[in-house]
C-alpha positions, 0 to 999 in steps of 0.5 A: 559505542559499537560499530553497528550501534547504528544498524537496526536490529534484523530479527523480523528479516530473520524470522521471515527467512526462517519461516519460509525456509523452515516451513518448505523444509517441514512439509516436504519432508513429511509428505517424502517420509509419508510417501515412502512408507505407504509405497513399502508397505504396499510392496511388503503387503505385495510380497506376503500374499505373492509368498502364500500364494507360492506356498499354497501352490507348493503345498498342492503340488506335494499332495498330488493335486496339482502337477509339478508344473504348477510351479513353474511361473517363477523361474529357479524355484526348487523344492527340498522335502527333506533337509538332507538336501539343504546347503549348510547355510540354511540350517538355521532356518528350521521354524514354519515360516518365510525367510529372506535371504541375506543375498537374493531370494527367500526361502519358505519353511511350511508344514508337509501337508496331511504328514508330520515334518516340514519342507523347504520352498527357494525362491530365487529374487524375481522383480515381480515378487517384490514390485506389484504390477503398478509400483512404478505408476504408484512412484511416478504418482508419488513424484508428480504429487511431491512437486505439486506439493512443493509448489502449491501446498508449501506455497500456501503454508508459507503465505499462511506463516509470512501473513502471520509474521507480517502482522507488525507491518499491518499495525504499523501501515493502519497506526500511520493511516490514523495520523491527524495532519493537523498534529502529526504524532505517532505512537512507536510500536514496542517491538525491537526489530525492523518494524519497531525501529521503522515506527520510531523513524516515523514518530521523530518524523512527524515529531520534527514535522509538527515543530516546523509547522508549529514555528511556521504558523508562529512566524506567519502569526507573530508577524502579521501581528506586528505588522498591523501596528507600523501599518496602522501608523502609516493609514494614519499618517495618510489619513492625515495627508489627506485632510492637510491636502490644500486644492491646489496641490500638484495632481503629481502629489495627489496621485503618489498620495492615492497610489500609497493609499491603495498600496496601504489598503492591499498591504492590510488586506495582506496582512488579515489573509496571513492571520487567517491562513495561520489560524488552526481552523477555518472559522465558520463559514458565512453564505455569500449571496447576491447583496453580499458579492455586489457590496465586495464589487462595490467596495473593489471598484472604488479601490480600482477605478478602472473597473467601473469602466472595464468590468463586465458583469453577468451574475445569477439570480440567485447566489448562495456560496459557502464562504467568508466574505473576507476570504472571497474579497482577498480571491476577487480582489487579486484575479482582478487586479491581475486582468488590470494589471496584466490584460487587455480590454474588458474583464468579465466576472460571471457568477453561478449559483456553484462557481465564479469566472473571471476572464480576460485577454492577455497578450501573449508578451504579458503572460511570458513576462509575468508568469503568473506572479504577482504585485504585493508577493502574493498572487494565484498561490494565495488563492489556491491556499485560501480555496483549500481551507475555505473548502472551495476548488480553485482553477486557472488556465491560459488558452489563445491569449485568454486567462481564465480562473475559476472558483468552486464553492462548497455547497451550503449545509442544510 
């Protein structure tokens, strides 16, 4: 195995890098190269007409129309009517015709008007026969534009070219966007650079993600299920403790065999909340209303004396959750058993059409020393888990010694 088996591969940075690079380099190199060729040929066009112009006014001057002053508007201009008076280096130029000079100045060969033969027009190198009037603005324009150019339209090239190369990271953004919680599985993307290398990190994710989850609702699952068979020989063993129990028993033994009673009651009710936590889906949900909140308030009563005398009812005309009953007795049964368990005095239950309050006061000693947890190992966490899947909103807070904890139920489809 290669030492960098384990680096992945760097083709899309790459090709990101390349682009960018590339396609600046591609666009300014261009507009340069545009730019300088309209800039010649306008100079070069510049010089034809400044050149026939000269001539035009040489050829005036030699018919007498025009005084041999006329020429004077360039400085240095001679003109040779025979070639007697060229220098020796200009012999090669004889045909009709203007020549620049290999070092400074051109020379113009034109016909001798209204006569046979030709003669020769030196122009020496004058700045304002090869620049036009506005060459220098026309550059300044060229420079301007090349760094606007520059920073907006290679800009622009750019995104469009990265937008372009950065479609694979879009793919891989919408493929986990469409991953089920419920079964977490993703198909990699075929690709052998970052991107690809990234998806298949995600897939193994999620892949080990939904064996842990499996193994924990198997767990949650096999266990409750075991459980409910030593828990069904304990209630009989109760049960049967019960009936043997003579009337002059000690109220000691009487009152240890009704708190192993409750304990056996919560224990089960424990049990049935993990088998229906476990379960994959909900379940279908029943509507409770008011016979159905007032027999879960009977059946808790009896499981805690205490309530009969403690409890303080203010419940709605009319009620209609969204919410298996169990689930609402498992709810209502631990934010009850904590206002007795962990407050003082009355306990007040108020049911609205929408939501359910329970209310208490609690010693500020109390909620320091509990801290929220509760009996059993299962307390306001439980709750929360039961409110989600249920599809009720659950909330708790403490505030000048009072505790108050609030369900929100789903409203029942029409």
């Amino acid at each position: 195995m290669s030492a960098d088996a384990g680096q992945p591969d760097m083709r899309f940075t790459t090709r990101i890098i390349a682009t960018v690079g590339l396609s600046t380099l591609l666009l300014t190199s261009l507009y340069w190269l545009v730019g300088w060729h309209y800039v010649e040929e306008a100079e070069e066009a510049y010089l034809g007409s400044m050149l026939e112009f000269i001539g035009s006014r040489a050829d005036l001057v030699l018919q007498g129309q025009l005084p041999a002053t006329a020429l004077e508007l360039v400085p240095g201009l001679r003109i040779h009517e025979n070639e007697a008076s060229l220098p020796r280096a200009w012999a090669e130029y004889r045909s009709p015709g203007s020549y620049h000079l290999p070092g400074d100045g051109w020379l113009l060969r034109r016909p001798v008007p209204g006569a046979s033969g030709s003669y020769t027009v030196y122009l020496p190198a004058v700045p304002e026969l090869t620049e036009p009037a506005g060459s220098e603005q026309v550059e300044a324009l060229l420079v301007v534009g090349g760094v606007m150019l520059f920073t907006l339209g290679a800009m622009g090239l750019t995104l469009l070219l990265v937008w372009k190369q950065t479609r694979p990271v879009r793919q891989l953004m919408q493929v986990v966007q469409q991953v089920d919680p419920a079964a977490p599985r993703l198909a990699p993307l075929d690709r052998q650079d970052e991107i690809g290398e990234l998806s298949r990190q995600f897939a193994a994710l999620l892949q080990r993600t939904e064996g842990f989850m499996q193994r924990e609702q198997n767990f949650t699952r096999f266990a409750s299920h075991e459980l409910r068979s030593p828990l069904m020989a304990a209630r009989s063993a109760v049960d049967l403790l019960q009936e043997m129990t003579a009337p002059e028993v000690p109220r000691l033994q009487l009152r240890a065999l009704k708190r192993l009673e409750g304990a056996l009651a919560r224990m089960e009710q424990l049990v049935d909340s993990f088998l229906w936590l476990s379960r994959e889906q909900a379940g279908q949900r029943q509507n409770v209303g008011h016979r159905e909140l007032g027999s879960i308030l009977q059946q808790l009563q009896l499981l805690h004396p205490e309530l009969e005398a403690r409890l303080v009812q203010e419940v709605a005309d009319e009620l209609c959750w969204s919410v298996h009953p169990f689930v609402l007795s498992v709810m209502l049964d631990t934010l009850l058993q904590n206002a007795l368990q962990h407050g003082e005095g009355d306990v007040h239950l108020c049911a609205t059409a929408q939501a359910l309050e329970v209310t208490n006061s609690v010693p500020l000693s109390s909620v320091a020393r509990s801290n929220g947890n509760q009996h059993f190992g299962y307390g306001l966490p439980i709750i929360e888990q039961l409110s989600e899947k249920a599809g009720a909103d659950f909330s708790h807070n403490c505030e000048a010694g009072w505790f108050k904890a609030r369900i929100c139920f789903a409203q029942p489809s029409e």
